[in-house]
FIGU-531027 format. One line per 4 residues: number of its first residue (from 1); for each residue x, y, z of N, C-alpha, C, O. Coordinates in steps of 0.1 Angstrom, whole numbers, padded with zeros to 4 digits. Layout:
BEGIN
NUM) X,Y,Z,X,Y,Z,X,Y,Z,X,Y,Z  ...;
//
This chain:
BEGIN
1) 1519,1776,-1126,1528,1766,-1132,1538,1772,-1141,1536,1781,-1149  1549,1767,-1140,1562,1772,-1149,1560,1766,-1165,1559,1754,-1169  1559,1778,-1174,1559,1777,-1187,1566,1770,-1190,1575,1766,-1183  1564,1767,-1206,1575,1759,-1211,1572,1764,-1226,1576,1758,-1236;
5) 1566,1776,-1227,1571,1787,-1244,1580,1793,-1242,1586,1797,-1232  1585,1796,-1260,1595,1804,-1259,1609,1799,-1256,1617,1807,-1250  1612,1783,-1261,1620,1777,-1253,1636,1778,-1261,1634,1778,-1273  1644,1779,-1260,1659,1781,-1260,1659,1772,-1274,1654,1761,-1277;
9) 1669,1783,-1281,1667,1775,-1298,1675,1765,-1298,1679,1763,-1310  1683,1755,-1287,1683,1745,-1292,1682,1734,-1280,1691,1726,-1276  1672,1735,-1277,1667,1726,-1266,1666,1717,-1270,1671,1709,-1261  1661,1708,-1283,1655,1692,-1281,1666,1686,-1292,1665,1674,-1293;
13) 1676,1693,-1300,1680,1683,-1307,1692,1691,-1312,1699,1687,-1322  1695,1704,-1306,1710,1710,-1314,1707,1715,-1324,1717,1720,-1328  1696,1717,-1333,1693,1721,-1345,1689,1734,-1346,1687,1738,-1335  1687,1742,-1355,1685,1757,-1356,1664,1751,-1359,1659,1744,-1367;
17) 1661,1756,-1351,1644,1753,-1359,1634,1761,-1358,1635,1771,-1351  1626,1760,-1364,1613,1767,-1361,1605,1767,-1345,1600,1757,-1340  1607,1783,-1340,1602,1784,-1326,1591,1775,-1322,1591,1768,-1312  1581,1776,-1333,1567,1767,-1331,1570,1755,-1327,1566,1750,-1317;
21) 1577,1749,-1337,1582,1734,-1335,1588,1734,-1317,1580,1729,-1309  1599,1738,-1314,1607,1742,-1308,1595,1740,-1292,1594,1730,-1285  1590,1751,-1292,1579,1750,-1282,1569,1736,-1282,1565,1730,-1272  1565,1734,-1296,1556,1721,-1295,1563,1713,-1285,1559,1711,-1273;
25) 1575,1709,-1291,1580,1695,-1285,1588,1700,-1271,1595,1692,-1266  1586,1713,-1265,1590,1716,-1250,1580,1715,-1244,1581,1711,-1233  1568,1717,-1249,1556,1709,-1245,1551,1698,-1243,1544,1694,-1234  1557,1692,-1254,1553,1677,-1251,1567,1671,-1241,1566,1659,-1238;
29) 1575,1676,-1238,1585,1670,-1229,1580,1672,-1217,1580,1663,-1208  1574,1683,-1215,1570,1690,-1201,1554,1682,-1196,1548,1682,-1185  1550,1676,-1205,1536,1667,-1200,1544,1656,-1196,1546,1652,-1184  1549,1650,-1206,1559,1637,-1203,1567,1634,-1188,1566,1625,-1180;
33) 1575,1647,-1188,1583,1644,-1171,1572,1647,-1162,1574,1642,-1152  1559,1655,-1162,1546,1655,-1153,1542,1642,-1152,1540,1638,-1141  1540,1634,-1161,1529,1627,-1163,1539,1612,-1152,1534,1607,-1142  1552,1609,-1157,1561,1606,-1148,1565,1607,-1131,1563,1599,-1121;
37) 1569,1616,-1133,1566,1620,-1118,1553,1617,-1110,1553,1611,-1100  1540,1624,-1117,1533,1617,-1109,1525,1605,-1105,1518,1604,-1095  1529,1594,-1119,1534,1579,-1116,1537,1572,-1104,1533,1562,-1097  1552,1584,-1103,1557,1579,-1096,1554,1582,-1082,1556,1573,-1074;
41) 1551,1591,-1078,1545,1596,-1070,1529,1589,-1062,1526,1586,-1051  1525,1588,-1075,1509,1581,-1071,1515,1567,-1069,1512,1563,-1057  1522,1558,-1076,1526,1546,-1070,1533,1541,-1058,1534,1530,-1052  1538,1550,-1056,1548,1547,-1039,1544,1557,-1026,1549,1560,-1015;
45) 1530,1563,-1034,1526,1567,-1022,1541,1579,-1014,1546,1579,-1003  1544,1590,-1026,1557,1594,-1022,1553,1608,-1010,1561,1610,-1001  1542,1614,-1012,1540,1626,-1010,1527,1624,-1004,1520,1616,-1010  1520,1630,-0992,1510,1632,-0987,1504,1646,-0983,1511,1656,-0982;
49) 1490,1646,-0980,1490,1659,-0974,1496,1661,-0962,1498,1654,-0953  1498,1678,-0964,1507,1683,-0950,1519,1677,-0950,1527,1680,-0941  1525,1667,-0961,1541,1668,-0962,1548,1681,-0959,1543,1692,-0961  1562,1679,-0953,1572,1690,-0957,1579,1686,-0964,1588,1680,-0958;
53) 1582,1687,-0978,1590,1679,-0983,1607,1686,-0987,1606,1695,-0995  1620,1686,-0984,1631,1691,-0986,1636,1682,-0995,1638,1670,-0993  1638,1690,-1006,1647,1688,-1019,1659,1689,-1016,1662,1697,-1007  1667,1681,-1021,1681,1683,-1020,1688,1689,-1033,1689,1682,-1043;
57) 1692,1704,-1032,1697,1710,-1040,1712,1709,-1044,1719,1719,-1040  1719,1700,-1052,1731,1703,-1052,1735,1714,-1064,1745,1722,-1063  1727,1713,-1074,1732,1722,-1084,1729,1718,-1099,1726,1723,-1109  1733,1704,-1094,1734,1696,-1109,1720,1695,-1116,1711,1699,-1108;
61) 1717,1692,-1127,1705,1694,-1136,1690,1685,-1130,1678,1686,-1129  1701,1673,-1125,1688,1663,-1114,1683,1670,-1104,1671,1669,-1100  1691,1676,-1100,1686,1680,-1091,1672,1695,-1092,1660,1696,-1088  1682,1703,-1098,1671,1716,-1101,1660,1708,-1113,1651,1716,-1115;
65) 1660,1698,-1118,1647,1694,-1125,1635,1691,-1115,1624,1696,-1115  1641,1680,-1105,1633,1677,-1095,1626,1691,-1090,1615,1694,-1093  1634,1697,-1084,1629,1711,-1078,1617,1719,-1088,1606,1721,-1085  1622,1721,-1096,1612,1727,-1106,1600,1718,-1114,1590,1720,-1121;
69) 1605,1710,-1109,1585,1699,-1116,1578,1700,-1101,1567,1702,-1099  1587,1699,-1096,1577,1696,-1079,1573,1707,-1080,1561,1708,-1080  1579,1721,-1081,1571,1735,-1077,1557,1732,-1087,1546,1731,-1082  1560,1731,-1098,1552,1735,-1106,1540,1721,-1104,1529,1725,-1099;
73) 1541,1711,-1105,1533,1694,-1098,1523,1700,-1083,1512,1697,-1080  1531,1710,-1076,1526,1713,-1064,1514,1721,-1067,1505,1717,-1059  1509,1733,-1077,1502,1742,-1082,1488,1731,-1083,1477,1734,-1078  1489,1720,-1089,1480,1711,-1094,1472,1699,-1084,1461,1694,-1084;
77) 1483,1696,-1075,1483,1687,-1068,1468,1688,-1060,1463,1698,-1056  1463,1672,-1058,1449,1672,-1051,1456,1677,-1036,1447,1682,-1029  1465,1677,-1033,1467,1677,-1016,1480,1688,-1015,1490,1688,-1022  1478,1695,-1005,1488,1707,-1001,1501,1701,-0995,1501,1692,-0986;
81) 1508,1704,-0999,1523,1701,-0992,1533,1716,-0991,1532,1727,-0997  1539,1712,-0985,1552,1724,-0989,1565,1719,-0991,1568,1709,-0984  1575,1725,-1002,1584,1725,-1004,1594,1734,-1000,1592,1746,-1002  1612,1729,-0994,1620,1738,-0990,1630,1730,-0997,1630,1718,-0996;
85) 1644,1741,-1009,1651,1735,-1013,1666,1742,-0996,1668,1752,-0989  1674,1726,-0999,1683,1727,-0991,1695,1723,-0999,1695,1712,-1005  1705,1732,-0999,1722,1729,-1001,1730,1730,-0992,1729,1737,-0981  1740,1721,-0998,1752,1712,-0988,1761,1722,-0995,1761,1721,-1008;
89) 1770,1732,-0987,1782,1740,-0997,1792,1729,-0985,1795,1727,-0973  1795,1723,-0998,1807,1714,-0988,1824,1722,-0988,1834,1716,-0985  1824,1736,-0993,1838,1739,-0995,1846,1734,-1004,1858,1732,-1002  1841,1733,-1015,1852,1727,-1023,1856,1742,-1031,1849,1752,-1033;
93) 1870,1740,-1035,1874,1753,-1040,1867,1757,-1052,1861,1749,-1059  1868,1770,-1054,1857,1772,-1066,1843,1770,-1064,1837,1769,-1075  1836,1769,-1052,1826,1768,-1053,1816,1780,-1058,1816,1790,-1050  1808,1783,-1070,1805,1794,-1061,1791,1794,-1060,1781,1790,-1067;
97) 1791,1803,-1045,1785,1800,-1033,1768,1811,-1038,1758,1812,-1031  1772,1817,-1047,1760,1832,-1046,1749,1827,-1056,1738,1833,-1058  1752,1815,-1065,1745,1812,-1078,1733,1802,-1072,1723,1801,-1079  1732,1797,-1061,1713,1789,-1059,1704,1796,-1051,1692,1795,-1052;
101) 1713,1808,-1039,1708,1818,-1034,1702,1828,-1040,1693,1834,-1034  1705,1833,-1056,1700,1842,-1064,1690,1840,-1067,1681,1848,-1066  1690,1822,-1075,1683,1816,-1085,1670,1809,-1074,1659,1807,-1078  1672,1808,-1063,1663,1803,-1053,1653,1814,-1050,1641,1815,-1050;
105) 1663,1824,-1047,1652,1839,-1046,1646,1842,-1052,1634,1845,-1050  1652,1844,-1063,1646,1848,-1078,1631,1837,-1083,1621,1840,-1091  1633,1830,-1077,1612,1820,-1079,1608,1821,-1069,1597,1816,-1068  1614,1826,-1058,1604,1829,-1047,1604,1812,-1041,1592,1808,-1039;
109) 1615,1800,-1038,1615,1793,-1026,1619,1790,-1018,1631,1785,-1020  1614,1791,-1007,1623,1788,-0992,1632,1778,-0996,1628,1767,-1000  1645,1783,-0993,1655,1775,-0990,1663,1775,-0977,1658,1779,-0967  1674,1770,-0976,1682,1764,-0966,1695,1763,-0973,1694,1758,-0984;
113) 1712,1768,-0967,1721,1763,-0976,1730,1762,-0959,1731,1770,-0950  1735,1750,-0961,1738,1745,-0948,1750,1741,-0955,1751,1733,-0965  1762,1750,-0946,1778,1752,-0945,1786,1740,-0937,1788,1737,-0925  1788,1734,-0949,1799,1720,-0937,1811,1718,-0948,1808,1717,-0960;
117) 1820,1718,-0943,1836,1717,-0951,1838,1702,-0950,1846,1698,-0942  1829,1693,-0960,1835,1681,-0960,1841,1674,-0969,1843,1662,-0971  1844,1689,-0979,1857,1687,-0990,1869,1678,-0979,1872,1666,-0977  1874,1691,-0971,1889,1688,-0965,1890,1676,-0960,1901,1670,-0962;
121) 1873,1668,-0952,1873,1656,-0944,1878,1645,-0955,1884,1635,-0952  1872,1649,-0970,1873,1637,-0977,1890,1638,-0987,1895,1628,-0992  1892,1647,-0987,1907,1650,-0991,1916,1647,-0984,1927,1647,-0990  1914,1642,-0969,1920,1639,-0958,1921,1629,-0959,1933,1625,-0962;
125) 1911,1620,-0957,1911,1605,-0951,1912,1595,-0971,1916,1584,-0971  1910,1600,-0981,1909,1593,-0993,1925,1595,-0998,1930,1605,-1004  1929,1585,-0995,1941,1585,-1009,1945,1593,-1020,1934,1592,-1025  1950,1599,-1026,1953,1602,-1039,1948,1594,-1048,1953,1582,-1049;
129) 1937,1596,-1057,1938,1589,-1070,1932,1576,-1068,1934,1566,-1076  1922,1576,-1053,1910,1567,-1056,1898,1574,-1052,1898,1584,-1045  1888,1569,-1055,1872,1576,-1062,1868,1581,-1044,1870,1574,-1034  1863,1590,-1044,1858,1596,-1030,1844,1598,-1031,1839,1606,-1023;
133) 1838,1593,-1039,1822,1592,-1040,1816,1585,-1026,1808,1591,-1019  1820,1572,-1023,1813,1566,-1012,1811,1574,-0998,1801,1577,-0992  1828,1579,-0995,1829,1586,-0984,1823,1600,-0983,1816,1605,-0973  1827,1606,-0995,1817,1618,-0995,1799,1618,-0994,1792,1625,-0987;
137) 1795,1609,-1001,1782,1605,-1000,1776,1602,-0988,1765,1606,-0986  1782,1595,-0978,1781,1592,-0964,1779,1603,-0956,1769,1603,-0949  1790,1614,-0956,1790,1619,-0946,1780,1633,-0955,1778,1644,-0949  1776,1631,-0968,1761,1644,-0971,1751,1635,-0964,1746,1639,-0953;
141) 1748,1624,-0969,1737,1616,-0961,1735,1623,-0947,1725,1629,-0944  1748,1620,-0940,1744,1623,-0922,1737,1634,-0920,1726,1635,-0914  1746,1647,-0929,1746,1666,-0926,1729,1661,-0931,1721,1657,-0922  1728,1661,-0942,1712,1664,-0945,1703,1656,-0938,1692,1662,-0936;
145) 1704,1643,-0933,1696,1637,-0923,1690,1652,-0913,1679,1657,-0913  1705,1654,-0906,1704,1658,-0892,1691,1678,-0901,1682,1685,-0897  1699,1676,-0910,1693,1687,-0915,1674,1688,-0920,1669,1699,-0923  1668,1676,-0919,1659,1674,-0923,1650,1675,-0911,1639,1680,-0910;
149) 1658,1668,-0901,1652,1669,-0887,1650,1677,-0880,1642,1677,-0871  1663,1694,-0885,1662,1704,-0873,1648,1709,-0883,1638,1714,-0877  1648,1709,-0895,1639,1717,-0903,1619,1711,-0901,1609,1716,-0906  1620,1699,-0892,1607,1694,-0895,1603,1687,-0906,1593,1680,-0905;
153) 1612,1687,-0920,1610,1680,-0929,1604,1662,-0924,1609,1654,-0916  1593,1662,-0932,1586,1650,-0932,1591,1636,-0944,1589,1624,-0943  1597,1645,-0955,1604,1637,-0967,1613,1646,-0974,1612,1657,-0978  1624,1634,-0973,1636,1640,-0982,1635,1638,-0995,1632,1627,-0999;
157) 1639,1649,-1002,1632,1644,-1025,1647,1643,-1026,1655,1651,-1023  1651,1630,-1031,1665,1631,-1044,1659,1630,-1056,1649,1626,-1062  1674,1637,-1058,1672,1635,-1076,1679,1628,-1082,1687,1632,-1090  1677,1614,-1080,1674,1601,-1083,1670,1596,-1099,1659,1591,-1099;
161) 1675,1595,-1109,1667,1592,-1121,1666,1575,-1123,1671,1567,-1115  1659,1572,-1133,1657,1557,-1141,1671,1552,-1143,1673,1540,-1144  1678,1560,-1145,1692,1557,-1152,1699,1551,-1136,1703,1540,-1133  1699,1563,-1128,1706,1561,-1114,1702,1543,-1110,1709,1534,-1106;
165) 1690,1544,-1111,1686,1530,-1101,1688,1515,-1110,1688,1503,-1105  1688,1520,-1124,1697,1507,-1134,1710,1504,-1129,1712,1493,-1125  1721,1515,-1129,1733,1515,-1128,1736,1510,-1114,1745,1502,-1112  1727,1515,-1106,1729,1513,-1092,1724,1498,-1092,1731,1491,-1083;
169) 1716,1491,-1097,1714,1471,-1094,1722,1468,-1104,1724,1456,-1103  1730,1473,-1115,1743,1465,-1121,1757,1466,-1113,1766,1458,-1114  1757,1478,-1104,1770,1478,-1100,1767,1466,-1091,1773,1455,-1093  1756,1468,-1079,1757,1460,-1069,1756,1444,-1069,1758,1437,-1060;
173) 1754,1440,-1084,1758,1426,-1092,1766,1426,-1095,1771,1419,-1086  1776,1429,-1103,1789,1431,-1107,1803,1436,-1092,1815,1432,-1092  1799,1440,-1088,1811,1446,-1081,1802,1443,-1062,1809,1442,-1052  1792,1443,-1061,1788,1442,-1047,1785,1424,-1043,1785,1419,-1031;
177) 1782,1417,-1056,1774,1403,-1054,1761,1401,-1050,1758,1389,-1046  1752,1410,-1049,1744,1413,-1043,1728,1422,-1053,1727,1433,-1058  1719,1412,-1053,1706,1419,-1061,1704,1429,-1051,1701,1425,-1040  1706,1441,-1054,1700,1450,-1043,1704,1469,-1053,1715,1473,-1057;
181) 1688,1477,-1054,1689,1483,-1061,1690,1496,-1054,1699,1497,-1045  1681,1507,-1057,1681,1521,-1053,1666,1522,-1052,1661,1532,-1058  1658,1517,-1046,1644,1519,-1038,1639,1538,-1047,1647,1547,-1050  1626,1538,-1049,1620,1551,-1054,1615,1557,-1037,1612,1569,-1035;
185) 1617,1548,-1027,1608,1553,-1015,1617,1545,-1001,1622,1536,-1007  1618,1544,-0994,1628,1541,-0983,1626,1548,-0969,1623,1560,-0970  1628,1542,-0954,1632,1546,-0942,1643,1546,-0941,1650,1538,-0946  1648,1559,-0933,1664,1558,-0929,1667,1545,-0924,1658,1537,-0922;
189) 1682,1543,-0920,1687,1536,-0911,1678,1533,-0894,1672,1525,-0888  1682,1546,-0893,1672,1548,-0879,1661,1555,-0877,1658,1564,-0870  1654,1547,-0887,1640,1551,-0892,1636,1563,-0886,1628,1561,-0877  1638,1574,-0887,1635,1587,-0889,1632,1597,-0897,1628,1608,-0895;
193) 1636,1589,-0908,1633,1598,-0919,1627,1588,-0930,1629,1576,-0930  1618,1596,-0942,1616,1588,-0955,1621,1597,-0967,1623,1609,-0968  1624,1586,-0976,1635,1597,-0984,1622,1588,-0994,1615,1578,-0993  1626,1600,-1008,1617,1597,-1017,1627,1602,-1031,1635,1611,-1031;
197) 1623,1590,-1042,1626,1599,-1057,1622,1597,-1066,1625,1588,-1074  1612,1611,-1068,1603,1611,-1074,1605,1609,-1091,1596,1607,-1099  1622,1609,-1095,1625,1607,-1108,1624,1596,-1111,1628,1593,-1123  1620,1587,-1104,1625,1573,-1106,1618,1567,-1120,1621,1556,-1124;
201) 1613,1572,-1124,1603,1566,-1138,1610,1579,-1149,1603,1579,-1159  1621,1589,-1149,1622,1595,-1157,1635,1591,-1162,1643,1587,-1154  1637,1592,-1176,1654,1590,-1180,1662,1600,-1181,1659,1612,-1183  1677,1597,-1178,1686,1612,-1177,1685,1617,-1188,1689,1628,-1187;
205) 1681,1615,-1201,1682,1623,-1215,1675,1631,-1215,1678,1643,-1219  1662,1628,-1211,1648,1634,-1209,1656,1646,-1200,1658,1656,-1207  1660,1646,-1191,1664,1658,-1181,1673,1666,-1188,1673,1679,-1188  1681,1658,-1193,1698,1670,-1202,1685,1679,-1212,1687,1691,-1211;
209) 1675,1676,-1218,1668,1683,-1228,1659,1694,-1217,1656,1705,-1221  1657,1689,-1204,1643,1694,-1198,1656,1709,-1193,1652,1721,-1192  1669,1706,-1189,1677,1715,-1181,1682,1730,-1193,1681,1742,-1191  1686,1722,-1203,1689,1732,-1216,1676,1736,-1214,1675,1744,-1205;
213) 1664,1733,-1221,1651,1743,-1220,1646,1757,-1209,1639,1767,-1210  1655,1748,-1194,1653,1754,-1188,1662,1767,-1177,1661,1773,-1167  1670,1764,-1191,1684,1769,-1183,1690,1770,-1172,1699,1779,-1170  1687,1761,-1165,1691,1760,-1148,1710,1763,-1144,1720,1758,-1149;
217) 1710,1772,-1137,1724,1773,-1136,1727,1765,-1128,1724,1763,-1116  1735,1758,-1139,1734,1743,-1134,1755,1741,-1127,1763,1746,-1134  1761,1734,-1112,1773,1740,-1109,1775,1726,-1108,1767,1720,-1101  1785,1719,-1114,1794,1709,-1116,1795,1708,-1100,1792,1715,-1091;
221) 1803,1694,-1100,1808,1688,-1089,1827,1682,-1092,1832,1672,-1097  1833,1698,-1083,1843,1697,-1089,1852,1691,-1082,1864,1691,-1085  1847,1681,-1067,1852,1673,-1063,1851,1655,-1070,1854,1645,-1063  1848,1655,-1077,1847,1640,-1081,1844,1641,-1094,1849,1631,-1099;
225) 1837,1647,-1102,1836,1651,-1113,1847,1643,-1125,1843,1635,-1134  1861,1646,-1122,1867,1641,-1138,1874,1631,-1127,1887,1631,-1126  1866,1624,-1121,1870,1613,-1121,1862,1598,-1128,1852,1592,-1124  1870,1595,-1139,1865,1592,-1152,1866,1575,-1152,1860,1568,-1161;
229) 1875,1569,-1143,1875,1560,-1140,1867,1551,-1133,1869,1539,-1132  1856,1560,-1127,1849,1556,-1116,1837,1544,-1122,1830,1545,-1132  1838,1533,-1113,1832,1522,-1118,1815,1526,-1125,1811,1524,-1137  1809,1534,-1113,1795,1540,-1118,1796,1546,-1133,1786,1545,-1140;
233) 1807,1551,-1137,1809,1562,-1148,1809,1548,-1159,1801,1546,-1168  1818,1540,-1157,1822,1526,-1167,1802,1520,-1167,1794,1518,-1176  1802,1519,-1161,1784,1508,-1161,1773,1518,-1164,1763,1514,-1170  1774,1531,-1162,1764,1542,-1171,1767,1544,-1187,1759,1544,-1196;
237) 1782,1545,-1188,1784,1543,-1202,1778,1527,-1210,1774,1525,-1222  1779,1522,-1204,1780,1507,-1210,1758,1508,-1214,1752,1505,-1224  1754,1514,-1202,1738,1508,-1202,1735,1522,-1213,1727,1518,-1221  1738,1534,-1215,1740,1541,-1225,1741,1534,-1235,1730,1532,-1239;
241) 1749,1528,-1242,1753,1520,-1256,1741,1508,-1259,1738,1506,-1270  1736,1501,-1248,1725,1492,-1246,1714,1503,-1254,1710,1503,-1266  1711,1509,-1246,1697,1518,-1247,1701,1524,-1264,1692,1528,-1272  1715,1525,-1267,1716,1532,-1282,1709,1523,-1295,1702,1526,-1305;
245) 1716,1503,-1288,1713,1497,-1296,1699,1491,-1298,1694,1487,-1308  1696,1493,-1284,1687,1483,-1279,1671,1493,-1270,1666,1491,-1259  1667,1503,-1279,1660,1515,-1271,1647,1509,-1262,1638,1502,-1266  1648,1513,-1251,1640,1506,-1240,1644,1494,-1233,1636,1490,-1225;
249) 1655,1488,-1233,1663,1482,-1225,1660,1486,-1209,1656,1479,-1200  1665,1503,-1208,1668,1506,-1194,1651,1504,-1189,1649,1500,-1178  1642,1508,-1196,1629,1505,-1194,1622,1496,-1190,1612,1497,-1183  1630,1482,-1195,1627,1468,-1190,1634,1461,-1183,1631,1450,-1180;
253) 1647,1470,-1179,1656,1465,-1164,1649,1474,-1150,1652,1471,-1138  1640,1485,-1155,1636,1492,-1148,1623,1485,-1136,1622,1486,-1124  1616,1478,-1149,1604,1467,-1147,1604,1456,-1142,1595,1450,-1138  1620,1452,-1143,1624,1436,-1137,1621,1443,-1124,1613,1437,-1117;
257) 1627,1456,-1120,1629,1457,-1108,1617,1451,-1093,1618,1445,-1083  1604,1460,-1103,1591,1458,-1096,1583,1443,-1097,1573,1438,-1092  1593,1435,-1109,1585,1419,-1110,1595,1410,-1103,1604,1407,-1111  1597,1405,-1094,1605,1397,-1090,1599,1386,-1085,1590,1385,-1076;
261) 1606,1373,-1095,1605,1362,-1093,1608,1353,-1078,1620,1349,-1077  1603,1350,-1072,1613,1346,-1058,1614,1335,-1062,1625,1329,-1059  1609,1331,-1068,1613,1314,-1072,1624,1310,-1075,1632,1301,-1070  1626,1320,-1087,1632,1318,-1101,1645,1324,-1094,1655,1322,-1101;
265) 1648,1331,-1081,1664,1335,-1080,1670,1325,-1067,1664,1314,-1064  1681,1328,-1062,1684,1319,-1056,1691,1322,-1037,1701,1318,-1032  1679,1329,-1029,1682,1336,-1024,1671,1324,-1015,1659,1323,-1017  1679,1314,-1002,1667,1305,-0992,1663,1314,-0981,1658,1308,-0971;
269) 1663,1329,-0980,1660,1336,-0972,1645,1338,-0980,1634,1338,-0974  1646,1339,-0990,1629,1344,-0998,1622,1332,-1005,1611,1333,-1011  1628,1321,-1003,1617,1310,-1009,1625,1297,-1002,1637,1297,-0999  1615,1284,-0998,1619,1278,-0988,1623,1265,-0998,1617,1255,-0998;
273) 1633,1269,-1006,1643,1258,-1017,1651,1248,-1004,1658,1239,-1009  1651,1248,-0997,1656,1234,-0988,1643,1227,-0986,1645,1215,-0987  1628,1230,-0984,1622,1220,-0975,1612,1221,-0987,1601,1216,-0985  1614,1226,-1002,1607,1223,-1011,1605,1210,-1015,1614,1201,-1012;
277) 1593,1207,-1022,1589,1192,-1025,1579,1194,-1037,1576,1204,-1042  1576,1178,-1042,1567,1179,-1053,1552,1177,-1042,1551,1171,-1031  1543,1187,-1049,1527,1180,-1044,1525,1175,-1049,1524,1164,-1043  1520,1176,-1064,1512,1165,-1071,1502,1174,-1074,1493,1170,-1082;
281) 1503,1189,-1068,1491,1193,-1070,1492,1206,-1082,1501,1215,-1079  1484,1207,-1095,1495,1218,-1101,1493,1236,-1098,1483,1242,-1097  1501,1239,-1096,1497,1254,-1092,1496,1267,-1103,1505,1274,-1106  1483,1267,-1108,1476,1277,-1123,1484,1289,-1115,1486,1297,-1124;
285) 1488,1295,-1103,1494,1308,-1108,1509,1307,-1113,1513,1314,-1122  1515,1298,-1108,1530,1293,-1108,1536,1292,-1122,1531,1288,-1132  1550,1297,-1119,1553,1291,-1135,1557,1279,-1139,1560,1270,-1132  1555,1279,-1151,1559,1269,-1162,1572,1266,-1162,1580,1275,-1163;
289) 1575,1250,-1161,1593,1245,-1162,1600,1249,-1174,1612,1248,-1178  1587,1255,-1181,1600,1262,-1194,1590,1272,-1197,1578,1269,-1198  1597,1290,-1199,1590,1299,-1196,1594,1303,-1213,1605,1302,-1218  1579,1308,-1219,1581,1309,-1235,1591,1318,-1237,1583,1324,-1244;
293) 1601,1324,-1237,1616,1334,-1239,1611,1338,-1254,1602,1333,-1260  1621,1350,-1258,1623,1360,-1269,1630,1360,-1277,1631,1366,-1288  1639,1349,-1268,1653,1352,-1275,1657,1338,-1286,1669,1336,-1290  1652,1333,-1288,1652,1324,-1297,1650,1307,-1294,1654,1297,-1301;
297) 1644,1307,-1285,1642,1293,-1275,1631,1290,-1283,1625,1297,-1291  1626,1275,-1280,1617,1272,-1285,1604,1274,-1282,1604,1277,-1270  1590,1274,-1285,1581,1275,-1278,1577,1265,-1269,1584,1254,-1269  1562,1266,-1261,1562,1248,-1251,1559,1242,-1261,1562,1231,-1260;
301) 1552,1244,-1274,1545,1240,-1279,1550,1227,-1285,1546,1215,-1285  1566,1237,-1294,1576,1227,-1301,1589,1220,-1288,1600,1216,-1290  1581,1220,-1277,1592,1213,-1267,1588,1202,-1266,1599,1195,-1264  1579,1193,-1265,1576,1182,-1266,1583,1172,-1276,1586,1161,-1273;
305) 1584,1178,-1288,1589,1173,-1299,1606,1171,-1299,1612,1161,-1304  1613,1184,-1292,1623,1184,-1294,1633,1178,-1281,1645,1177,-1281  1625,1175,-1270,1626,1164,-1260,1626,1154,-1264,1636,1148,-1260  1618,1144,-1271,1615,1136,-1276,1627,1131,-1285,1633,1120,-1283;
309) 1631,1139,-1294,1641,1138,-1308,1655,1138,-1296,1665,1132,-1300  1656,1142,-1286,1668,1144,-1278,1670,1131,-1268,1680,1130,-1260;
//
């Protein structure tokens, strides 16, 4: 298992501190994203034995966190799997190409870095000076699909966080019209593949602290990167300021996700609101015509009363 003493003097807060301290609390960060992960893991059924599982390596700190809990998750795990990290060098200028080859060798794991120039494709067909995330994202999807398949991989790992899969059911409300979020566990398209992510119960802060501790050379994404206008960038900032004012917010948009009311939304594909009727008969699991709220509503208790006066 990858240590977590001795950890970089300013891993958890920017401050000059005492090593002891320093290490306590890289400790206690390092049970926390374990204890997470395998949450998440144990609840969606993400990993089995005799998985192959391929990480997708881009660089960025989600990514090498995922890689390095799973190595170290793997040491402990009731069931054998194997892990292979895979990068996409898409060509973008300045890449450089020698820093996950080193850092991959250097821990001793099989990797994979699979050469496709789909900078030029998306430089090509996207406009000047609108966001190339979608189109780019499509055609890594494909490469690493086909890439999962020549390799035998049985599950694809993103590095996926709590944050990703909030931002991802606000956009698709706001800008898509559509309740529809970022799944922890999924079949492809053409059901051939299962993709998994195992961050899905961890927060990006938790990671910015776990990547400084762990120094990951970590390589920007210098095709989309300062593009600052980008709607995802506007709705991550916004659920950031929530979570500043409001701590655990993203934690209980996280929770709506797995409680859904079919009743209560308005979708006649999941509840049969046309050929509904009264029974007569009351139904003890069902909800109540007025559900006790937090936010300053009244209780049932005082609704009787204030029906009455109305």
């Amino acid at each position: 298992m990858n240590t977590v003493t001795e950890p970089a003097p300013s891993v958890i807060d920017n401050q000059p501190r005492d090593p002891r301290r320093q290490a306590f609390e890289a400790n206690k960060l390092s049970k926390k994203l374990h204890r997470q992960i395998g949450q998440a893991i144990a609840d969606f059924n993400m990993i089995e034995a005799g998985d192959k599982v391929m990480v997708c390596l881009s660089g960025g700190k989600d990514s090498h966190a995922l890689l390095d809990l799973l190595l170290s998750m793997r040491e402990r795990a009731p069931v054998a799997f194997e892990l292979v990290a895979v990068n996409l060098d898409q060509k973008q200028p300045g890449f450089p190409e020698h820093v996950l080859p080193e850092y991959l060798r250097a821990r001793g794991v099989p990797f994979h870095i699979e050469n496709q120039d789909t900078y030029s494709i998306v430089k090509k067909l996207v406009p000047e000076g609108q966001t190339m995330c979608s189109l780019c994202s499509r055609l890594r999807r494909g490469i690493l699909y086909r890439v999962a398949s020549e390799m035998g991989a049985t599950k694809i790992a993103l590095g996926h966080h709590r944050d990703d899969m909030v931002v991802t059911l606000l956009m698709n409300m706001f800008f898509g019209g559509r309740m529809k979020g970022m799944p922890p566990k999924l079949a492809s398209d053409d059901g051939r593949h299962v993709v998994i992510r195992p961050l899905a119960y961890v927060a990006e802060t938790d990671l910015e602290r776990w990547a400084a501790h762990r120094a990951f050379p970590i390589i920007p994404c210098s095709l989309c990167g300062n593009q600052d206008n980008l709607q995802r960038v506007q709705i991550k900032a916004m659920v950031r300021d929530w979570e500043r004012q409001y701590p655990g917010r993203s934690d209980n948009m996280l929770r709506a996700m797995g409680h859904v009311v079919r009743s209560h939304l308005m979708d006649p594909k999941l509840h049969p609101f046309t050929t509904l009727r009264a029974s007569g008969v009351p139904d003890p699991a069902g909800d109540k015509a007025f559900d006790d709220d937090d936010d300053g509503c009244a209780s049932p208790a005082a609704l009787p009363i204030r029906l009455e006066q109305g």
